[in-house]
N, C-alpha and C positions, 0 to 999 in steps of 0.2 A: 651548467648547460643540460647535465640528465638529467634532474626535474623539470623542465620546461620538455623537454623530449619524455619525458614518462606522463604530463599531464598530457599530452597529445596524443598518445600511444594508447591510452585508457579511454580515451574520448572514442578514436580510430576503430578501437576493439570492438566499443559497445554499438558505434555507427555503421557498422560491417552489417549486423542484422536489419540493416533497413530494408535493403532488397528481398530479401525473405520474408519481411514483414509484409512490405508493399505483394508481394506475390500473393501472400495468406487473405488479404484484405480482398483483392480482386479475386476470389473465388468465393467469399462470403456470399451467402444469400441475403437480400432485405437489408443491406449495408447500408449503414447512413454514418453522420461524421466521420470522412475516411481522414479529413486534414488533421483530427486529434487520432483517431484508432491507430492511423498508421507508426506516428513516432512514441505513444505509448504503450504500444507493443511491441517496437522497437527495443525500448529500455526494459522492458518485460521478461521476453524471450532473450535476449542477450545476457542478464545477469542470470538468469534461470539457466543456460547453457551453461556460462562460464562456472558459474558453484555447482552444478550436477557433474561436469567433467572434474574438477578438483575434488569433490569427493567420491566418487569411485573410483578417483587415480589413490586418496588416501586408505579405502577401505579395501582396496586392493594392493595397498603395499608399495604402487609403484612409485620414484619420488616424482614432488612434484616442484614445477621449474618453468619458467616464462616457456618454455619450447613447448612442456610435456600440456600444458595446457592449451597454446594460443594454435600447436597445428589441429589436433582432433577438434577443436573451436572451428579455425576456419574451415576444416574441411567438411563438416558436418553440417557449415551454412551455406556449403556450394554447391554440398548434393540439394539438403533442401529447397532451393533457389531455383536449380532447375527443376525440380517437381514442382513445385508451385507454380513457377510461369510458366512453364511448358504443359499445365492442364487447363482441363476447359473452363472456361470463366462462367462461374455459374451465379453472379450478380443478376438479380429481377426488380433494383429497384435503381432508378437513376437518378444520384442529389442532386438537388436544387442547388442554384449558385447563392451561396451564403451570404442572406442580406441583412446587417443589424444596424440598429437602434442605437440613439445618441445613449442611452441608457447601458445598453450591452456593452459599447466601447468602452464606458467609462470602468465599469467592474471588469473588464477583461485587465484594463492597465492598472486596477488596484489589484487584482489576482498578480500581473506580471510583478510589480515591486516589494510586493510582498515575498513573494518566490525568489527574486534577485535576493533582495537583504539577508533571508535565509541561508542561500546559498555561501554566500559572502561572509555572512557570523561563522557557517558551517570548514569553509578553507583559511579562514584567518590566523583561527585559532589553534591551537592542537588539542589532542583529547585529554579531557580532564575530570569527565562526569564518574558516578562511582558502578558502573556498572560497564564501562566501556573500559577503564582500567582494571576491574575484577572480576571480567567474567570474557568479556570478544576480546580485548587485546592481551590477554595470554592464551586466548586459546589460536591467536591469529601467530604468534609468535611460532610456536612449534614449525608452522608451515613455511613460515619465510626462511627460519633458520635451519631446519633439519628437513626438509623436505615433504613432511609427515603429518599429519591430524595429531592433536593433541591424545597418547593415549589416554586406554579405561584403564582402571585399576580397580575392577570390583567392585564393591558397595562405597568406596570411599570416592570414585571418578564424581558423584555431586555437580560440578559445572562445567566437566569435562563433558557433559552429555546433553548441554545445550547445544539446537540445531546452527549449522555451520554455515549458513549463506551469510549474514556481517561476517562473522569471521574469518572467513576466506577470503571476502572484499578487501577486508581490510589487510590482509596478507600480500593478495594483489597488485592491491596499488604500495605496498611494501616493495616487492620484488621489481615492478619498473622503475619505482626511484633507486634501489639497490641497497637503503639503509629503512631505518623507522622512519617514513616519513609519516604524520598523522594527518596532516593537511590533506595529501592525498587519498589516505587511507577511509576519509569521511567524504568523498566525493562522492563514491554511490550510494550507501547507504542513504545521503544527505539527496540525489536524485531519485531515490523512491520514496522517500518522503513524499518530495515536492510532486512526485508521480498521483500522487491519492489527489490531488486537483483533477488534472485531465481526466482520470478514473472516476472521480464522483459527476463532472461533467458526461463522462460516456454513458454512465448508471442512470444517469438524469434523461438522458436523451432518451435510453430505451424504457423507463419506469413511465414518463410523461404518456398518459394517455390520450391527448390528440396531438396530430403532427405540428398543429402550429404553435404549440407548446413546449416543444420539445429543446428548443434551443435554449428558451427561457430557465424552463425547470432546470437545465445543466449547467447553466452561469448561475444561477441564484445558488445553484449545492454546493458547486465550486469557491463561489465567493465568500458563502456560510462559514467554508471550512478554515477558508485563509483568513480569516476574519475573528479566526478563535485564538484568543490565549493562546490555550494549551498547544495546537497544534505547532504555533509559532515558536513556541517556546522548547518542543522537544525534534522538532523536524532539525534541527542542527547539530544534535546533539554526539547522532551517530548511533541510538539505540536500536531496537528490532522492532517498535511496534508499530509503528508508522511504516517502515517499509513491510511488515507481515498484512496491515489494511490495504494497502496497496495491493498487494497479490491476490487476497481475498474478496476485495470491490472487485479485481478488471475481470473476478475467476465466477461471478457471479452474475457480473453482466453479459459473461460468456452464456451462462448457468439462464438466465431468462431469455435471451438469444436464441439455444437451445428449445424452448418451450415454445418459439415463434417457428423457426424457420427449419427445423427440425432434419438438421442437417448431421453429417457425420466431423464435419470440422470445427461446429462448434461446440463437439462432445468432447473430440482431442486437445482443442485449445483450454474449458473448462476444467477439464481435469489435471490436467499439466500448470496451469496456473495455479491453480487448490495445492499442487503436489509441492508448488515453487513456496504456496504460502505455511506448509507445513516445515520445510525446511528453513524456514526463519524465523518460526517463534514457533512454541510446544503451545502454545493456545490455541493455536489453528485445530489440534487433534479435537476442541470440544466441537467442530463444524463437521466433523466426519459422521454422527448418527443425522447429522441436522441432513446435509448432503444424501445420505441413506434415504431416508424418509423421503427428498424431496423429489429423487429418481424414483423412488418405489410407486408412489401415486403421479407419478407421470407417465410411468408403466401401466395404470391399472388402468387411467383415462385413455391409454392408448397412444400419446402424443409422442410418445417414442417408443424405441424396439430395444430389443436385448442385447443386440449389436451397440445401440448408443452407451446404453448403459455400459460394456463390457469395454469399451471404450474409453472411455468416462477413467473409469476407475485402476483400467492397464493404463495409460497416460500419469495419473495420480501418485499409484503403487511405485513406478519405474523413480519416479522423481520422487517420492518423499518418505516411501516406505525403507529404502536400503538406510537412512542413518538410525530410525528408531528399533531395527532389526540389530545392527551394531551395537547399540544401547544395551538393551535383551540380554545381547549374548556376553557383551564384555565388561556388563557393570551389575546386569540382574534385574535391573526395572528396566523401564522406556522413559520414563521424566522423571525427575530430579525432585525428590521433595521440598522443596525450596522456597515455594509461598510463607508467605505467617500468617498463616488463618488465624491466629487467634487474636491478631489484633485488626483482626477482621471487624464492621462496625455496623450491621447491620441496623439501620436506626431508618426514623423517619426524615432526618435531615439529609443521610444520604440516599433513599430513595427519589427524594426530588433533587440528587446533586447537580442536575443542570440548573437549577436556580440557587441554590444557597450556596455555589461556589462563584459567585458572578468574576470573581477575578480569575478563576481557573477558564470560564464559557464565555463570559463573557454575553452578549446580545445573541449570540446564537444559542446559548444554553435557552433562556427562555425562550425563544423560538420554537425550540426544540418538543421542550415541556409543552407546548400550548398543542404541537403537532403533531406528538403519541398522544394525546388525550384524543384531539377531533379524530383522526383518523378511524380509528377504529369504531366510534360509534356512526361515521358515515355510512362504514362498511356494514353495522349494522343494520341501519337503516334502509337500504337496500337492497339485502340479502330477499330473493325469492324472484328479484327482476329477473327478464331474460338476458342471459351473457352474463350473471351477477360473476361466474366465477373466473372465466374469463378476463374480462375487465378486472377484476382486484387482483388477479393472482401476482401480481410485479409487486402490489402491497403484503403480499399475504406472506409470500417468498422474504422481502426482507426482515417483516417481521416474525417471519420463523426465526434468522440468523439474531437477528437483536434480542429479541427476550429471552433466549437461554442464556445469552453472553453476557444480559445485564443482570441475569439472577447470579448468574455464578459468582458475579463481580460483587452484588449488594451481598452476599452471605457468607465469601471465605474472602475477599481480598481488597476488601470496602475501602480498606486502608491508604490506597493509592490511586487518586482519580485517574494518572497516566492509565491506567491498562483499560481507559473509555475509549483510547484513542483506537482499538483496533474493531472495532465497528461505528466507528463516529462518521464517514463518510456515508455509510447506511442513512444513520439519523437526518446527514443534513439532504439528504439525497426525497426521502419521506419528508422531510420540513420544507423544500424547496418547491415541492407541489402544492401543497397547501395554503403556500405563499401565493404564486400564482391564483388559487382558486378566491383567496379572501382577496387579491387587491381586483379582482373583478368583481365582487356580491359586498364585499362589504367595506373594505378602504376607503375604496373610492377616488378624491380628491386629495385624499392624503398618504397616497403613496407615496408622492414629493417629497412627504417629510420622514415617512419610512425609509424612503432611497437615501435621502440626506441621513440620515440617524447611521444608515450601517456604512455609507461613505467616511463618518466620521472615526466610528470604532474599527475600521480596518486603517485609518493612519494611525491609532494609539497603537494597534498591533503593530504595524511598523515599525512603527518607535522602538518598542520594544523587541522586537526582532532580532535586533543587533543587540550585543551586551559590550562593555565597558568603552563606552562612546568616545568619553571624556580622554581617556588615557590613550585612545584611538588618532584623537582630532591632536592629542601635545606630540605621538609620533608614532606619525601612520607605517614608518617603518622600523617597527620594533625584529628585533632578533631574536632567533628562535627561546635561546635561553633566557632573554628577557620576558615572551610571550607565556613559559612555562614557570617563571616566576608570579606572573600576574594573575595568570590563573591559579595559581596555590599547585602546582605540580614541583616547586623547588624553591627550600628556602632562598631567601635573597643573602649575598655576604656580606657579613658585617662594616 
């Protein structure tokens, strides 16, 4: 009965920040999709709370325990709550009542079963990948069982000094089942995953440069992404990179938000998301010069003030600077030398790796490829129009964050297409405009069979979504220690 009462109490937790949510949304300036912003920042702001209270309750020593987390939790979302709906509603733009397309429906419910299956592969199973056994779930142990953060120990702490938001999670939902549950313990992680949907749909909405576009460009990015291999294949898994794109998509839709409406709420929501996505993967830190750079000449044009900026970055610092400060002090570096550059692969196959891995990308890797190329010679070609910088800058912005992420990736860490996934929402986001502009100039009549072609490769993803079907459908009610046989986590007895 206490895991049925612990998956409730986790759901309960993370559903608590709605109201806060809803409050932040209705002060927004030039708001548009409040029916996705609101429950995706929902799940945003709520694990971003709950892992920022657990580690400064551990770099402060104090333990930590379902109380010592869930009261400064809720209390901190009751003061928020009244500040935000107790101020002035500074909304200037009024949504339309959302009308779509036999087209639209149809991708919204391959987006939904795709995300179900996920989900579903993600709770079935227990953790068994090698990275979730060697590196989060011993760092998540220390907390459940001694109250504490994994300590440093010097130059040798190594993966003790990988950021703590999985491994908190996964502590978390430890602590309300009361033993190792892993089912539970991949619930979140496995819902920011599935978060990088609604996020590249938000991304989409604000990047699309005409309004009646806008709903399109964000189901086409959305549907790109659910539509990929890769993403299906690691969104269950329970790793960091999926949930670090997640924080880094919703922190840059905040980040071009910013550049419109030029508010002070979407300086603190930007930076606090950036700070959320720092605390979940150590690849976030290569977006902090990108982020520098990208406030500095929004400063120079004027488009914001010193105040946003200082904003920006105290919101950022609060939230993601205190664990690599810990690192610093209690190990001697900030990140872990930990890559294997050197079997890093630098090559021309993997430069075009969204086409030569078609089983990694699958139909949106080529997409993809077709859509860094056009882009930018658009951009070129109208460079000196009036508004040129204006109108590009939502392009200009993402491909700041994309092409130092994919340099870094082709020349130390070539080795492992997964780590494309924390800027892949970008890509399909850029790809999903494009898409739009070719089936009006050049499709044409055969969009039908474009719509059909990626209808069809997001039921292969499906398929594949779930792993071991077969052993599934002889008994759907296998037991734990059967389940961790299956997966190779225990031999079987003789």
């Amino acid at each position: 009965m206490r895991d049925y009462i612990a998956w409730l109490y986790l759901v309960a937790l993370m559903s608590a920040a709605y109201p806060m949510a809803r409050g932040i949304v209705g002060r927004l300036a030039f708001v548009e999709a409040t029916y996705i912003l609101t429950p995706t920042l929902t799940l945003a702001l709520s694990i971003g709370l709950l892992s920022g209270i657990m580690l400064y309750l551990g770099i402060f020593n104090i333990q930590i325990t379902l109380i010592s987390v869930v009261l400064p939790y809720l209390s901190l979302l009751f003061i928020a709550t009244l500040v935000f709906r107790s101020s002035r509603t500074l909304r200037t733009v009024i949504e339309p009542r959302l009308q779509l397309h036999g087209w639209q429906l149809i991708l919204i419910a391959l987006i939904s079963v795709i995300a179900a299956a996920v989900l579903f592969n993600a709770v079935y199973f227990p953790l068994y990948r090698d990275d979730t056994l060697g590196i989060y779930r011993p760092a998540a142990l220390p907390i459940f069982y001694d109250g504490h953060l994994d300590p440093l120990i010097g130059a040798d702490s190594l993966y003790r000094t990988y950021p703590v938001l999985i491994p908190s999670m996964y502590a978390l939902g430890y602590l309300a089942a009361g033993w190792e549950n892993d089912y539970l313990a991949k619930l979140i992680p496995t819902l920011l995953s599935i978060g990088c949907l609604p996020a590249a749909y938000l991304l989409g909405v604000e990047f699309a440069r005409t309004r009646k576009d806008r709903v399109s460009v964000g189901l086409i990015a959305a549907a790109l992404l659910a539509i990929t291999p890769n993403f299906a294949r690691w969104a269950s898994s329970g790793y960091v990179d999926l949930p670090m794109a997640f924080f880094l998509t919703v922190a840059i839709f905040f980040m071009l938000r910013l550049a419109r409406s030029r508010t002070l709420l979407d300086a603190l929501l930007a930076g606090a998301l950036f700070g959320c996505a720092l605390l979940t993967k150590n690849a976030a830190l290569f977006a902090v010069p990108i982020c520098g750079i990208g406030m500095l000449l929004l400063l120079l044009r004027r488009t914001i003030t010193l105040q946003h900026s200082a904003l920006f970055v105290a919101s950022c610092a609060i939230i993601g600077a205190p664990f690599y400060i810990r690192n610093l002090i209690g190990a001697g570096f900030i990140i872990p030398n930990t890559a294997w550059v050197d079997q890093a692969q630098p090559s021309l196959a993997n430069l075009f790796v969204f086409v030569t891995k078609f089983d990694t990308f699958g139909l949106t890797g080529i997409i993809i490829t077709l859509a860094v190329i056009i882009t930018p010679l658009a951009m070129l070609r109208h460079i000196g129009q009036p508004k040129w910088f204006s109108t590009w800058i939502p392009a200009v912005s993402l491909f700041g964050f994309i092409v130092p992420y994919f340099g870094v990736w082709w020349l130390l860490v070539s080795y492992d297409p997964r780590f494309l996934l924390l800027f892949l929402p970008l890509l399909t986001v850029i790809t999903a405009d494009i898409v739009i502009k070719m089936n009006s100039k050049v499709l044409g009549r055969l969009h039908l069979v474009a719509f059909g072609v990626v209808i069809m490769f997001g039921v292969v993803t499906l398929y594949h979504s779930v792993e071991y079907k077969d052993e599934i459908l002889r008994d759907p009610f296998m037991t734990h220690t059967e389940k961790l046989v299956l997966v190779g986590r225990l031999i079987p007895p003789p």
